[in-house]
N, CA and C atoms as a LAMMPS dump frame, in Angstrom:
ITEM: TIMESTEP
0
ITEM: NUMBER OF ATOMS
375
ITEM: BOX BOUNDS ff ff ff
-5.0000000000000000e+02 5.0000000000000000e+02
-5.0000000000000000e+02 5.0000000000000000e+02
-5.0000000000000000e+02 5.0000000000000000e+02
ITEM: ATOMS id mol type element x y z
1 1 1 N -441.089 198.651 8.546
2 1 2 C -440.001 198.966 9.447
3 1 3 C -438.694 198.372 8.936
4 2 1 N -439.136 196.729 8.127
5 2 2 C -437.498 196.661 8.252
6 2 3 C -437.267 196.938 6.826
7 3 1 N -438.067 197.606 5.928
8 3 2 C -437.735 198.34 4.887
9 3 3 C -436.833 199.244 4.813
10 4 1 N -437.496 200.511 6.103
11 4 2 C -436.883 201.95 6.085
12 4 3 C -435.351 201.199 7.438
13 5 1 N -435.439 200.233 7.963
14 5 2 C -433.808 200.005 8.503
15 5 3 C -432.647 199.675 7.323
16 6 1 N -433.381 199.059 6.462
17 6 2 C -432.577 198.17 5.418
18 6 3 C -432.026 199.519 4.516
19 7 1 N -432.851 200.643 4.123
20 7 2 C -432.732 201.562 3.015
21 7 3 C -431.795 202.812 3.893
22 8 1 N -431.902 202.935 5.577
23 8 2 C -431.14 203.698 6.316
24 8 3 C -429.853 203.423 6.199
25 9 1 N -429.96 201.872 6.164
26 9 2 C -428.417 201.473 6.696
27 9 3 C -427.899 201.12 4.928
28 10 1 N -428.074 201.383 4.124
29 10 2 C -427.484 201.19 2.758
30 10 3 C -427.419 202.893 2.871
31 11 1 N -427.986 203.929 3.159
32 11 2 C -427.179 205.299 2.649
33 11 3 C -426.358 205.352 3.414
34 12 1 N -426.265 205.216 4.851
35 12 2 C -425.401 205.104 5.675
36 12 3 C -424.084 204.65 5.339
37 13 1 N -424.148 203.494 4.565
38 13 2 C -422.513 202.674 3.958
39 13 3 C -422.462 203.613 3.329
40 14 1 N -422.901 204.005 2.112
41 14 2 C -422.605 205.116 0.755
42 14 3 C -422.093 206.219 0.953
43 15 1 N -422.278 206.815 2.382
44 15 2 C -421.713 207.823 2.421
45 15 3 C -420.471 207.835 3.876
46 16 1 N -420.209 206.604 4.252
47 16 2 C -418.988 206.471 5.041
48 16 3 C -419.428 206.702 6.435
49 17 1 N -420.439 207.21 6.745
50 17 2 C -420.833 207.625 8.181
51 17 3 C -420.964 206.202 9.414
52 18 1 N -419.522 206.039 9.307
53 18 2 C -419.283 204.499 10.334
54 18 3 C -419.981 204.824 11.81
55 19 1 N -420.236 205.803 12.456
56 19 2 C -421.143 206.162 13.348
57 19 3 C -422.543 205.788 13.131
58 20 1 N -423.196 206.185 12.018
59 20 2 C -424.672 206.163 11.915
60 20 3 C -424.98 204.951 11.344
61 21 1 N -424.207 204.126 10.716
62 21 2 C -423.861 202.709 10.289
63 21 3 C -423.745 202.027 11.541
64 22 1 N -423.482 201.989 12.855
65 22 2 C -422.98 201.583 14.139
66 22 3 C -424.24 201.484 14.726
67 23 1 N -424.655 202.93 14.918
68 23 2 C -425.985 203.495 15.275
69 23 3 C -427.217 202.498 14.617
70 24 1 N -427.454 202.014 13.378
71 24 2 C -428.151 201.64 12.805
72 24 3 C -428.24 199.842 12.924
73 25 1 N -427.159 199.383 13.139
74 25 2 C -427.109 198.068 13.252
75 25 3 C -427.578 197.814 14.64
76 26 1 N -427.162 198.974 15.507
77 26 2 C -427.67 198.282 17.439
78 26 3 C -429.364 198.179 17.22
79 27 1 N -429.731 199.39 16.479
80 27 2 C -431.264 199.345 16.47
81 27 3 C -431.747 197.865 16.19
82 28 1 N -431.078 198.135 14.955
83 28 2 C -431.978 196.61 14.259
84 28 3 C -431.922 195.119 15.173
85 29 1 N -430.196 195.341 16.172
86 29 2 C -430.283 193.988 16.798
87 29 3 C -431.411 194.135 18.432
88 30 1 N -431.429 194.992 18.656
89 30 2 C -432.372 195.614 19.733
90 30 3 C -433.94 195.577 19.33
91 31 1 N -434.018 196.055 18.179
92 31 2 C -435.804 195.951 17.663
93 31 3 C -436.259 194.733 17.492
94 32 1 N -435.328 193.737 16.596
95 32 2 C -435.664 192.371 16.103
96 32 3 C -435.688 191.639 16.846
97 33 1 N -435.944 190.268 16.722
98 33 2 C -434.944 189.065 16.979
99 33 3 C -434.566 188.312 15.738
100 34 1 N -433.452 187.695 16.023
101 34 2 C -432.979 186.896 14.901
102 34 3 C -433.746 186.309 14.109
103 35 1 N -434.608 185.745 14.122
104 35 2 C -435.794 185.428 13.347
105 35 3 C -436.666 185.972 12.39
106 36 1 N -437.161 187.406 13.166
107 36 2 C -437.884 188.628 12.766
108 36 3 C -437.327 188.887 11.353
109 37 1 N -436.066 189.216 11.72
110 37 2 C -434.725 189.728 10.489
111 37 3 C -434.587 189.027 9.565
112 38 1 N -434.098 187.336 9.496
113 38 2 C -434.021 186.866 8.415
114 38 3 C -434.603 185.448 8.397
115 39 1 N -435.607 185.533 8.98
116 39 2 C -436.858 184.356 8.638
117 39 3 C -438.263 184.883 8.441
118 40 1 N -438.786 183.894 7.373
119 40 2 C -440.221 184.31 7.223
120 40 3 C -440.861 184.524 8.405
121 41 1 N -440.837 183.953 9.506
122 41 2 C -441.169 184.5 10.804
123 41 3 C -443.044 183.257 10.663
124 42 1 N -442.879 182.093 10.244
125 42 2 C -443.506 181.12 10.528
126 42 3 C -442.886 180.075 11.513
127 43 1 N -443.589 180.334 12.764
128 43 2 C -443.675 179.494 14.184
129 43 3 C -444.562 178.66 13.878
130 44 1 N -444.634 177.132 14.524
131 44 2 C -445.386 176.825 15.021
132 44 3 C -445.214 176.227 16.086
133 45 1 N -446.518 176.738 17.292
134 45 2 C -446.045 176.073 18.8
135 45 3 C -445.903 174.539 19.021
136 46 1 N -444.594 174.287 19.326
137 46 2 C -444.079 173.033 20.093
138 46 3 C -444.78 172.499 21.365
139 47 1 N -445.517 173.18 22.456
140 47 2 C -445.475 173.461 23.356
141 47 3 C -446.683 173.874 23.697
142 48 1 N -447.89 173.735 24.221
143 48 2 C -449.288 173.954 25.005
144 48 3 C -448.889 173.921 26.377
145 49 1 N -449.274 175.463 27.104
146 49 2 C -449.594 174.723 28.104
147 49 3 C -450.966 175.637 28.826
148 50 1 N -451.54 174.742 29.603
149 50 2 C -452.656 174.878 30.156
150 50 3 C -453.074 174.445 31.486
151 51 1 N -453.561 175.413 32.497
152 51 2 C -454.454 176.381 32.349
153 51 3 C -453.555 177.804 33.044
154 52 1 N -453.957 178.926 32.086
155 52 2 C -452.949 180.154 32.589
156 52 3 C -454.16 180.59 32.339
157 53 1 N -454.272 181.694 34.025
158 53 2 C -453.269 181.346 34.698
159 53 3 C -453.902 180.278 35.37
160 54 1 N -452.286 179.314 36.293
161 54 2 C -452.646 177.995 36.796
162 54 3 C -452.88 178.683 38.122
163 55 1 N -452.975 177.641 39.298
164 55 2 C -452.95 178.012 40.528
165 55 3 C -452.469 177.033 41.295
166 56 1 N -452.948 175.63 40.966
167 56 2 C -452.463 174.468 41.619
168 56 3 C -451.469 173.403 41.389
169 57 1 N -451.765 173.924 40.068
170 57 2 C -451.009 172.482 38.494
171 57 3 C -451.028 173.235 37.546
172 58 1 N -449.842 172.563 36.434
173 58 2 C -450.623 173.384 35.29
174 58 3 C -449.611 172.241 34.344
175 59 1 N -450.281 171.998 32.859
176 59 2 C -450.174 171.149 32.12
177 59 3 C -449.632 171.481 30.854
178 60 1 N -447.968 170.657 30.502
179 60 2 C -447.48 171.276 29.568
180 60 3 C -447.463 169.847 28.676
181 61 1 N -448.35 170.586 27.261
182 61 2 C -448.217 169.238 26.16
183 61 3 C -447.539 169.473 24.962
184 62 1 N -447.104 168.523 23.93
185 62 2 C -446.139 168.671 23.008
186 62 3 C -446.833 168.23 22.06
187 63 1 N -446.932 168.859 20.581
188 63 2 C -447.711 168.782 19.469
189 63 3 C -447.397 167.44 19.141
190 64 1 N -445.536 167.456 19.038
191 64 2 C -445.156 166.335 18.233
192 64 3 C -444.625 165.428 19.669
193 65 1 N -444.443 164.039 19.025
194 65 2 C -443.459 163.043 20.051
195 65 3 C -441.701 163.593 19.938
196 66 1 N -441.577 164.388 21.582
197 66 2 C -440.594 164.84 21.594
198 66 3 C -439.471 163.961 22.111
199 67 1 N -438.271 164.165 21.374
200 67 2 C -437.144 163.314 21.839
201 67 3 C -436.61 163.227 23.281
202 68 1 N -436.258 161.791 23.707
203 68 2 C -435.924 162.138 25.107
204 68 3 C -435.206 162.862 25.853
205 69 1 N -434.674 163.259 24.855
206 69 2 C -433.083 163.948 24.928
207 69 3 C -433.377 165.444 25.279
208 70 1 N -435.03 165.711 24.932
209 70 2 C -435.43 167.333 25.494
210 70 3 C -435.565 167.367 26.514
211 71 1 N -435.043 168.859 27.485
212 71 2 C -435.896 169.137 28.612
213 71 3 C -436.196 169.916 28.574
214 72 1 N -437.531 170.425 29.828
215 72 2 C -438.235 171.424 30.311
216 72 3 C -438.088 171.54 31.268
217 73 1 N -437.596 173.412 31.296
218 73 2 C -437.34 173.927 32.455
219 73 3 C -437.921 174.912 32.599
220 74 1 N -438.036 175.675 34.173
221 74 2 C -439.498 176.612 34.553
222 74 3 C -438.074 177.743 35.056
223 75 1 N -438.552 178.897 34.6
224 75 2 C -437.982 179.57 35.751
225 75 3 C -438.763 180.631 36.194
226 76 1 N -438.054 181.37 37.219
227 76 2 C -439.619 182.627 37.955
228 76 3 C -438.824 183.551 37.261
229 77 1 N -439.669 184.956 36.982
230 77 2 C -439.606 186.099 36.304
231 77 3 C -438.272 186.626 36.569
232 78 1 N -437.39 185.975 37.602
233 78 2 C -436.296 186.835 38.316
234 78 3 C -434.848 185.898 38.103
235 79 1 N -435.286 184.79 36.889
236 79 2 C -433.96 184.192 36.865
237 79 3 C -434.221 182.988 37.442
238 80 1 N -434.752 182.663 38.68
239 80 2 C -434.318 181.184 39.653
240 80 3 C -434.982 179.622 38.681
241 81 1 N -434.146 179.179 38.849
242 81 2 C -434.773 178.01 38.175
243 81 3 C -435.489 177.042 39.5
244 82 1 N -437.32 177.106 38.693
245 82 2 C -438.028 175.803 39.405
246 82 3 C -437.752 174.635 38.837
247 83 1 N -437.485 174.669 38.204
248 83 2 C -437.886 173.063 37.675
249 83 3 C -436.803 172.695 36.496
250 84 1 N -437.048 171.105 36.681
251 84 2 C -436.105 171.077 35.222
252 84 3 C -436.474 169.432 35.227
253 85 1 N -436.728 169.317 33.811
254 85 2 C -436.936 167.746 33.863
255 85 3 C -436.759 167.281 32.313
256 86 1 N -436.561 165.847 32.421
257 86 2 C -436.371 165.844 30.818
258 86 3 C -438.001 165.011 30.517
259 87 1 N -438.601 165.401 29.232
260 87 2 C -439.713 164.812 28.703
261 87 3 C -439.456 163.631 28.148
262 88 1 N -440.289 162.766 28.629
263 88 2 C -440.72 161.189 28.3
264 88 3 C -441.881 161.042 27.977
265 89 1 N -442.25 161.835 27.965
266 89 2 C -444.006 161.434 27.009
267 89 3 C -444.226 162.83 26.454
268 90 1 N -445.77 162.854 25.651
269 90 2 C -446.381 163.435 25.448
270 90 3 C -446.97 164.65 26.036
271 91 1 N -447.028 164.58 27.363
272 91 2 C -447.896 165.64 28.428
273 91 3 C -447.052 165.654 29.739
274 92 1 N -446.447 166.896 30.454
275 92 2 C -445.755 167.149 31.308
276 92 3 C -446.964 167.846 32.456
277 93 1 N -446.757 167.109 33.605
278 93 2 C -448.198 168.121 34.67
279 93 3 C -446.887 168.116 35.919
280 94 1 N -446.892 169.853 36.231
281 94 2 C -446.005 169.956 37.292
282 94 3 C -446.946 170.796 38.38
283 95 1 N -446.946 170.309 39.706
284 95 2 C -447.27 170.795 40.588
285 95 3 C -447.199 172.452 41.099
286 96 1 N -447.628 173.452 41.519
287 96 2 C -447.152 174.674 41.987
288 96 3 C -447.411 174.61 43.57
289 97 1 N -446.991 174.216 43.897
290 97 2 C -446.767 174.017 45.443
291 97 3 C -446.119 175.353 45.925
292 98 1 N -444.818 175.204 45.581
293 98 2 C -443.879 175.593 46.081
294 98 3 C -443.521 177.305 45.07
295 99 1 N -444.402 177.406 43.998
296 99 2 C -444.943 178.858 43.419
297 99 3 C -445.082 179.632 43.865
298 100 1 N -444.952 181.089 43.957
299 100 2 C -445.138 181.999 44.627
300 100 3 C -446.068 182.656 43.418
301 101 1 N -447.143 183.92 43.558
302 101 2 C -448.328 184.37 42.352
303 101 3 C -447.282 185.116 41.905
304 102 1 N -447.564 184.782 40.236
305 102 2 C -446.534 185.919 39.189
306 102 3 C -446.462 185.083 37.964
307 103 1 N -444.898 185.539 36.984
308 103 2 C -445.385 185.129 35.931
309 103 3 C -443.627 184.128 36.141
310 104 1 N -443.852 183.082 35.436
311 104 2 C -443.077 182.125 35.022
312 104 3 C -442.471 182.065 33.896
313 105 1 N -441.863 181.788 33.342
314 105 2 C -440.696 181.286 31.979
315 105 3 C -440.209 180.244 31.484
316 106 1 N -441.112 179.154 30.831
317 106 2 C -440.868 177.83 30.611
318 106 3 C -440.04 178.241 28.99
319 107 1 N -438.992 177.044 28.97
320 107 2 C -438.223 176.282 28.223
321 107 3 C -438.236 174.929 27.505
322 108 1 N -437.818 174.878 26.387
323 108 2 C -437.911 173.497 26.073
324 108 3 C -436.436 173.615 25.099
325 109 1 N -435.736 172.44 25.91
326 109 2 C -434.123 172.504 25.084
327 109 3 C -433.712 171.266 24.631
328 110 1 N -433.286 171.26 24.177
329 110 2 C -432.642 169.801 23.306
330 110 3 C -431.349 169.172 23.534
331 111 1 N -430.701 168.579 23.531
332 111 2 C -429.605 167.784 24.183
333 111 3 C -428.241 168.509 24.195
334 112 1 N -428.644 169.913 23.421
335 112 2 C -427.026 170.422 23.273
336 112 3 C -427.696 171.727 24.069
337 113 1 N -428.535 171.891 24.354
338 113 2 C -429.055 173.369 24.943
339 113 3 C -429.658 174.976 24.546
340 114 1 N -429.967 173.642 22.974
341 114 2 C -430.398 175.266 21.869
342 114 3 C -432.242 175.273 22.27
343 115 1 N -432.488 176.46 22.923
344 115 2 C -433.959 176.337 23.041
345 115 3 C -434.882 176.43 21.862
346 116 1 N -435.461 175.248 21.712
347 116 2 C -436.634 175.355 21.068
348 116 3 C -437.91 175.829 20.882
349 117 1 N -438.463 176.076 22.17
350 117 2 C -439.257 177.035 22.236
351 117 3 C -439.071 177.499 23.492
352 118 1 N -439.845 179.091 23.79
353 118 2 C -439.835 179.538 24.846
354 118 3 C -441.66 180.067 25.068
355 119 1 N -441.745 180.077 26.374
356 119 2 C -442.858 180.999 26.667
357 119 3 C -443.593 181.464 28.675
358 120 1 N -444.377 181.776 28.426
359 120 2 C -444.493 182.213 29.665
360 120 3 C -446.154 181.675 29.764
361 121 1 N -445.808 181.919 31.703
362 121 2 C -447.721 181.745 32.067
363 121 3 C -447.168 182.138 33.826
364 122 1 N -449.096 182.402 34.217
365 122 2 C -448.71 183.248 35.208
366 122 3 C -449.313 182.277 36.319
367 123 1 N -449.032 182.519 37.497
368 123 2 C -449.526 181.306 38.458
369 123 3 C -450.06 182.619 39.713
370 124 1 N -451.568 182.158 40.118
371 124 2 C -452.315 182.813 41.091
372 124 3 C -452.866 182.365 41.971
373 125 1 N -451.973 182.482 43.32
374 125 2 C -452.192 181.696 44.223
375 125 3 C -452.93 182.604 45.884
């Protein structure tokens, strides 16, 4: 795929077609993510968490000893932020009390607010 984008959008320059050149760049920022495009695209998860789906609790752990300066934040599928806390240890356990059943959107950000990782889990209550 990102062969035949790369070889589209080089005839595209060659022959001036600033439309299909336009056309060709939204794709690629719409198909990809920044990563996809110009990184080998080797992750490795920051971030466990367990058990999804939760229902009562659910337990978020960190491969490495994360700086204090990170936090983790929850939000529901619709934007609202649950939670937000900064990590001091190794293993984060947050309650779902106050959860409604669906899927969640945890964060992990660093002192200036560049997320480090992202991911999801679903809570069934």
């Amino acid at each position: 795929m990102k062969q035949i984008l790369h070889s589209n959008f080089l005839r595209a320059s060659r022959f001036g077609k600033s439309a299909l050149l336009l056309v060709l760049l939204i794709a690629a920022i719409c198909a990809f993510s920044r990563s996809d495009i110009w990184e080998a695209g080797t992750s490795v998860a920051v971030v466990k968490c367990y058990p999804n789906p939760a229902t009562s609790f659910i337990n978020f752990e960190f491969a490495t000893e994360i700086d204090k300066t990170h936090t983790l934040y929850i939000y529901s599928f619709v934007g609202r932020k649950m939670y937000e806390q900064p990590v001091t240890g190794k293993k984060v356990v947050v309650t779902l009390n106050n959860y409604y059943r669906g899927i969640y959107v945890f964060q992990l950000r660093d002192k200036t607010g560049r997320i480090i990782e992202t991911g999801k889990f679903q809570v069934e209550q």
